[in-house]
N, C-alpha and C positions, 0 to 999 in steps of 0.2 A: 799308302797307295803308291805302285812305280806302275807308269807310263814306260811302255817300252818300242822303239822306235829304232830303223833304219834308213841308213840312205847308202846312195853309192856314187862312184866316181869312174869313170874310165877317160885312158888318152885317146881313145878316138873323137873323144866330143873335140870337135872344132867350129871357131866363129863361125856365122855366117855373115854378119856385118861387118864394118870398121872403118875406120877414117884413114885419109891418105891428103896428100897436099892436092889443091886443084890441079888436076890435069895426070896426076900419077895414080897407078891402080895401087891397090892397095894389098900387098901379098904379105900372109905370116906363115910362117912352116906348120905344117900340119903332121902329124906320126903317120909314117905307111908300114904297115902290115903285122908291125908285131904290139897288139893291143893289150891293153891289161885293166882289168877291172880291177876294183878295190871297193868293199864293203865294209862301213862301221856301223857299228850297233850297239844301243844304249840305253840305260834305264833313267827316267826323270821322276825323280821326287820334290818337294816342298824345300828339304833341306838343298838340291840341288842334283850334278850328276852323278849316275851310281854306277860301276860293271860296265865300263866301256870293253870295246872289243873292234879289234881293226882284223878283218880277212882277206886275204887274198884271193880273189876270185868274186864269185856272187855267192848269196846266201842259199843256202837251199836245206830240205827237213833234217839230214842228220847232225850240216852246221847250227840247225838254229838247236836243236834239242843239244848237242853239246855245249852252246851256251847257257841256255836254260840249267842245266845241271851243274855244270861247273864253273860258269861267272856271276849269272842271276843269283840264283840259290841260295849259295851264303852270306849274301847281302841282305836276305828279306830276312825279318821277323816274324816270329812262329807263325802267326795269322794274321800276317800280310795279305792282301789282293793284288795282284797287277792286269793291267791292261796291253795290247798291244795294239798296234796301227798299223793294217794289211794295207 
């Protein structure tokens, strides 16, 4: 059985909180304008992880069918099941 699971990243996420010494505001640089996503995606098993896969961008149907095919794939056993987490 592989569990298979994404998540993602981009620079635009910035704090909204943070600490400063009393009396000073508290500024961290934040990225203006040129943003970048990044998506990884992975399969979990018993024995641990399987078919990682790092993309540039977000995921969408013809990325995930190309992992599906050619990183999942050769990892499972004949008659395997997997799951995924929408």
């Amino acid at each position: 059985m592989v569990f298979i699971d994404e998540t993602g990243a981009s620079t635009k996420m910035a704090r909204l909180r943070g600490r400063a010494p009393r009396g000073e505001r508290c500024r961290a640089p934040v990225p203006h304008g040129h943003w970048k996503t990044t998506t990884f995606v992975g399969g979990v098993r018993l024995e641990g992880m399987t078919a990682p896969m790092v993309l540039d961008g977000a995921m969408n149907g013809p990325a995930f069918l190309a992992y599906v095919e050619q990183v999942l794939w050769p990892t499972l056993a004949p008659r395997a099941s997997w799951a995924m987490d929408n």
